[in-house]
N, CA, C and O of each residue as an XYZ file, in Angstrom:
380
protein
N       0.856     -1.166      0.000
C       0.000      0.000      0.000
C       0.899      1.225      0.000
O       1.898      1.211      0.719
N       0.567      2.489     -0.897
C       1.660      3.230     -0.731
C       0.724      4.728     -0.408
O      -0.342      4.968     -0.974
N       1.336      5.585      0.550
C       0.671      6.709      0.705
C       1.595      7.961      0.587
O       2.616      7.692     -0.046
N       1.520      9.395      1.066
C       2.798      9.973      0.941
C       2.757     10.744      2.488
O       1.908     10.898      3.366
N       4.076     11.099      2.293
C       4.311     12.074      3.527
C       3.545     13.291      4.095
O       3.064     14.214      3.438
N       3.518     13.117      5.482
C       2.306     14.333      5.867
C       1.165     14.008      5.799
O       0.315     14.860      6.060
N       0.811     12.838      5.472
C      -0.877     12.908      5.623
C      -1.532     11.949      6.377
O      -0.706     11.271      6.988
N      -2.266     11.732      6.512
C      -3.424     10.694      7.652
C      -4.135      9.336      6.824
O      -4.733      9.202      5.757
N      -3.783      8.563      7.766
C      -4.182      7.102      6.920
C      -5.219      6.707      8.568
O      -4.833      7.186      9.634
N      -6.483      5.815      8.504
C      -6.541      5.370      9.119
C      -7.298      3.724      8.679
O      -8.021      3.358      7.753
N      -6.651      2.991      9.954
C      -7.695      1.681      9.470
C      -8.059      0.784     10.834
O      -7.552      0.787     11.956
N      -9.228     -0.033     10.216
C      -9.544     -0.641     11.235
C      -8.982     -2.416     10.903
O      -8.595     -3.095      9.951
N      -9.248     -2.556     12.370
C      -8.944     -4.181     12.673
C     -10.282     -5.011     13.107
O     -10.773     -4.656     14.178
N     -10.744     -5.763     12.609
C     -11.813     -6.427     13.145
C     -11.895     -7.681     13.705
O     -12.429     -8.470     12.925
N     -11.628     -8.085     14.572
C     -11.565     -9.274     15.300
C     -12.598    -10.128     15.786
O     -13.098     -9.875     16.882
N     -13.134    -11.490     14.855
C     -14.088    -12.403     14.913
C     -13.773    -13.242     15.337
O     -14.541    -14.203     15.301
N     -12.538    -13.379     15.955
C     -12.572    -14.604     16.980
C     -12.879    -14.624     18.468
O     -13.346    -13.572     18.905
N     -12.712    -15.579     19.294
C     -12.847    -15.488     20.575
C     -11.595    -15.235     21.577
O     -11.692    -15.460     22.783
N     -10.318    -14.709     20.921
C      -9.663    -14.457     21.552
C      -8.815    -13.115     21.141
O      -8.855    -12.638     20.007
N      -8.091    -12.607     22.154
C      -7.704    -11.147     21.866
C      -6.727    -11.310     20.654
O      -6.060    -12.324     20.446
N      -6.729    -10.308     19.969
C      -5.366    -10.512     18.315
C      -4.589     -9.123     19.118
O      -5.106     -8.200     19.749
N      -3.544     -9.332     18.888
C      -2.453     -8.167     18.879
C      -1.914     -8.123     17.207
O      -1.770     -8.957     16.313
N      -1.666     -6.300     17.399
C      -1.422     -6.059     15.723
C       0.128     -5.458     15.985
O      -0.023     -4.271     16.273
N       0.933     -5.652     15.993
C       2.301     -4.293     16.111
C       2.862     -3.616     14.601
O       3.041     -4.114     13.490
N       2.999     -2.539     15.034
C       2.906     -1.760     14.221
C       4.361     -0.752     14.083
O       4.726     -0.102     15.063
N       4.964     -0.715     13.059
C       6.805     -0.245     12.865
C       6.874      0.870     12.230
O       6.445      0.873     11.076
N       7.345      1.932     12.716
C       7.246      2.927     11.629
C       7.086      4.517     11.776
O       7.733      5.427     11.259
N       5.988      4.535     12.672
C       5.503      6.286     13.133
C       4.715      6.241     14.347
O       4.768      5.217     15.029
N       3.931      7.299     14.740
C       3.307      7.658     16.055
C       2.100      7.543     15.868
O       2.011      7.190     14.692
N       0.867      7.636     16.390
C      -0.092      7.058     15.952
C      -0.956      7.368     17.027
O      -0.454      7.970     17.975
N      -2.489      6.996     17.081
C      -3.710      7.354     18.301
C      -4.662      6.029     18.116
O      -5.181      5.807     17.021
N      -4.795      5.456     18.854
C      -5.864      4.059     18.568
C      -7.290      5.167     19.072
O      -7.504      5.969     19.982
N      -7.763      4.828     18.312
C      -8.970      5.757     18.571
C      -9.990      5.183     19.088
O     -10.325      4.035     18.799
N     -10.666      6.012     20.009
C     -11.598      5.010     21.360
C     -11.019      5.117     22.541
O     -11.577      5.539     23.553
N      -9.630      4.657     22.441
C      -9.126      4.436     24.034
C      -7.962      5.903     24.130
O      -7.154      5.981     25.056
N      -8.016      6.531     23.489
C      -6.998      7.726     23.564
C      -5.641      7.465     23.735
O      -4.810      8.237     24.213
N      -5.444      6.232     23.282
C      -3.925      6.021     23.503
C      -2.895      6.364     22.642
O      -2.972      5.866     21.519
N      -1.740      7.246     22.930
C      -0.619      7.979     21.795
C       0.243      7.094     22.208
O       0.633      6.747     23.322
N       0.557      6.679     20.787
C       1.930      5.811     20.620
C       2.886      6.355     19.474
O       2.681      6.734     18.321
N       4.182      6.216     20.389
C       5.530      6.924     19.357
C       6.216      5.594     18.925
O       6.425      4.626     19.656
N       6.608      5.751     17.268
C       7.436      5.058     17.096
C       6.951      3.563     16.690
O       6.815      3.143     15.541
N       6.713      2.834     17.938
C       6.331      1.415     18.063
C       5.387      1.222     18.929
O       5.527      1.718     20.047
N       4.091      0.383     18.584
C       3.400      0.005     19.269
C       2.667     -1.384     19.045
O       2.803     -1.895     17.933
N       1.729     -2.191     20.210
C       1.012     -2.818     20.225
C      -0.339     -2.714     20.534
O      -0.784     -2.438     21.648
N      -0.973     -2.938     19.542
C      -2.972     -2.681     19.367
C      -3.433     -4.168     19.872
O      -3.028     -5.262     19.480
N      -4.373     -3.866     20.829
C      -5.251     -5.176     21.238
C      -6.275     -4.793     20.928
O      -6.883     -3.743     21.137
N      -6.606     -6.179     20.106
C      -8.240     -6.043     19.694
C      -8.707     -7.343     19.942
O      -8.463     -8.492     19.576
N      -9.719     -6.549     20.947
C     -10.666     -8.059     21.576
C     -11.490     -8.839     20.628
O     -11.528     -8.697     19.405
N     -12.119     -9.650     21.327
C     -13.088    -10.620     21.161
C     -13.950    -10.006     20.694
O     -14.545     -9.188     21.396
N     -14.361    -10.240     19.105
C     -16.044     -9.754     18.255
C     -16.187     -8.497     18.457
O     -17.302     -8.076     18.764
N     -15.126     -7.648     18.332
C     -15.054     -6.506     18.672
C     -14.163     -5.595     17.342
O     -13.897     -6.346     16.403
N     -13.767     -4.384     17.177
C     -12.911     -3.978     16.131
C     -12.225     -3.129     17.139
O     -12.442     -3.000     18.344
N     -11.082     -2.417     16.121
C     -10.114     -1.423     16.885
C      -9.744     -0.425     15.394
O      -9.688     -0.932     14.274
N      -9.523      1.025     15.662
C      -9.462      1.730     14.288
C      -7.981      2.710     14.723
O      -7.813      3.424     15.712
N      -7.488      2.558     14.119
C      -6.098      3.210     14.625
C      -5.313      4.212     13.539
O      -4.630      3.775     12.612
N      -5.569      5.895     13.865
C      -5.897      6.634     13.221
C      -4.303      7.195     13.020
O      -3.920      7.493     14.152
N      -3.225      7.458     12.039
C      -2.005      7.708     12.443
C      -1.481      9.046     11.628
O      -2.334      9.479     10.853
N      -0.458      9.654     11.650
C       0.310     10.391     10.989
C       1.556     10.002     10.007
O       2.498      9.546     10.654
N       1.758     10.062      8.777
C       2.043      9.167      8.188
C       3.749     10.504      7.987
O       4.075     11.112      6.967
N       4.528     10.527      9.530
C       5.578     11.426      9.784
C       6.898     10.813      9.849
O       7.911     11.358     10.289
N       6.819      9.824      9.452
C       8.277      9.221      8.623
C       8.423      8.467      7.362
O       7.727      7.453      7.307
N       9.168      8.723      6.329
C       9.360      8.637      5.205
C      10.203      6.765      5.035
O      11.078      6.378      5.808
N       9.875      6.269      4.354
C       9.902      4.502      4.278
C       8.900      3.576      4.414
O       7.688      3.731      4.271
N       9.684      2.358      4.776
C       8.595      1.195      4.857
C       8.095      0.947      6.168
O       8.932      0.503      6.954
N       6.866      1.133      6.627
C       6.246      0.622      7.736
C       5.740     -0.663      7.918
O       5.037     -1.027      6.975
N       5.877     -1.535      8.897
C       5.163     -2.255      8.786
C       4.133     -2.583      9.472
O       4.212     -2.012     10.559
N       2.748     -3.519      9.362
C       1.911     -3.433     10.270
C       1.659     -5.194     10.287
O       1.230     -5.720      9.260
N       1.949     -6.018     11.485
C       1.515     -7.326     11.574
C       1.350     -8.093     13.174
O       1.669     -7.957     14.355
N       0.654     -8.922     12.286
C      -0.326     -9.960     13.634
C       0.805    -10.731     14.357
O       1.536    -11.596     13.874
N       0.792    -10.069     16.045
C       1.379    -11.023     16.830
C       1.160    -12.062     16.917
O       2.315    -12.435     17.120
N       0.640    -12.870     16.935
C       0.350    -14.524     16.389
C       1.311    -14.704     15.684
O       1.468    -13.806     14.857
N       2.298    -15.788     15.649
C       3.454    -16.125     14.590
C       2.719    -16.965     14.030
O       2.603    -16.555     12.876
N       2.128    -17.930     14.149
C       0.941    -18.263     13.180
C       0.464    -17.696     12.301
O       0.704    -18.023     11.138
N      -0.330    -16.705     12.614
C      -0.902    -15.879     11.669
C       0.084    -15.220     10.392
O       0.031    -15.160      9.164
N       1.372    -14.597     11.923
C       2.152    -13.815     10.721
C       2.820    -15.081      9.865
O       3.205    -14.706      8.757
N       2.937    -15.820     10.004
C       3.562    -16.640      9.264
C       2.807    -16.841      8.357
O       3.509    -16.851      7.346
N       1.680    -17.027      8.065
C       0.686    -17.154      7.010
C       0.203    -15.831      6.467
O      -0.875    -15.550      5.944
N       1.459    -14.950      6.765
C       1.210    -13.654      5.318
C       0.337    -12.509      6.314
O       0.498    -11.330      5.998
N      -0.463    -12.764      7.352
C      -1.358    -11.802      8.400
C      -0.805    -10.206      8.635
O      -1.172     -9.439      9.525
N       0.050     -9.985      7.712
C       0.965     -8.793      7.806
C       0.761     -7.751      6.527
O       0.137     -8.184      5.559
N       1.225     -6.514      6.497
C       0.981     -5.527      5.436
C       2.299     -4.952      5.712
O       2.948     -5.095      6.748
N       2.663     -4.202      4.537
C       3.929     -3.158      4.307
C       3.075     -1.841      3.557
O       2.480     -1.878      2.480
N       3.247     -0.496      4.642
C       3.098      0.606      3.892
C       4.043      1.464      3.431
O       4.285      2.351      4.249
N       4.490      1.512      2.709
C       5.156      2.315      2.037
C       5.002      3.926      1.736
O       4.218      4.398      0.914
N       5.966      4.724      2.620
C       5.690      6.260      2.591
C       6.640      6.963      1.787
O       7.869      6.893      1.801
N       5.680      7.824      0.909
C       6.679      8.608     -0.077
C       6.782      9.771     -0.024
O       5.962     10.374      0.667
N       7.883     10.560     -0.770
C       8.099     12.281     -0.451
C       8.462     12.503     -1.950
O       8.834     11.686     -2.792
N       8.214     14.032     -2.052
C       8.487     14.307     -3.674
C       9.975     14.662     -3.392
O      10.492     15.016     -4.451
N      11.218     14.714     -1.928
C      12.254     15.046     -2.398
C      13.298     14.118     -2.167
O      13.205     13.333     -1.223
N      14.129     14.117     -2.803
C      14.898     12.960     -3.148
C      15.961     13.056     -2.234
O      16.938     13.733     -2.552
N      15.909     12.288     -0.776
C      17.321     12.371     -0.065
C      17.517     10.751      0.491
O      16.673      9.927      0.842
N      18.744     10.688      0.424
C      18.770      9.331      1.437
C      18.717      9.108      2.411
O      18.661      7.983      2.907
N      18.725     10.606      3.190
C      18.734     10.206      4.639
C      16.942      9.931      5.178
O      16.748      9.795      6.386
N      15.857      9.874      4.306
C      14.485     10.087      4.155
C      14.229      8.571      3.942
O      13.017      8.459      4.122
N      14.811      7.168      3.610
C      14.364      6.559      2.651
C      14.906      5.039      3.091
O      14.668      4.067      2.374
């Protein structure tokens, strides 16, 4: 998925099972929205039982983020995404 620098992405997680999923997430700072929680940098999202979680972020570092299911199970079966953040200026120290 690719978005660009400076702007707001948000998404949700929906969880239909009967047990809690953890999502961690690599990359930037972020607000799980509902529970008011600010996270820098790195975090972990719990999303309960038959329940969802929407986690609203700032898209304030330039590269690859990643976002995947604590379950090594899961992640092992692909349960993971890469977002990709872009800038119109060309530096390496950005990238």
């Amino acid at each position: 998925m690719g978005a660009n620098f400076h702007e707001y992405v948000e998404f949700v997680v929906q969880n239909r099972e009967n047990f809690v999923q953890s999502w961690h997430i690599d990359g930037g700072c972020g607000r799980q929205v509902g529970l008011e929680v600010k996270f820098d940098q790195t975090i972990l999202v719990q999303d309960y039982p038959k329940s969802w979680t929407a986690i609203y972020m700032a898209l304030d570092n330039v590269g690859m983020w990643n976002i995947r299911s604590e379950n090594w199970e899961r992640q092992y079966l692909g349960q993971q995404f890469y977002l990709k953040v872009y800038t119109p200026s060309k530096s390496l120290r950005d990238d």
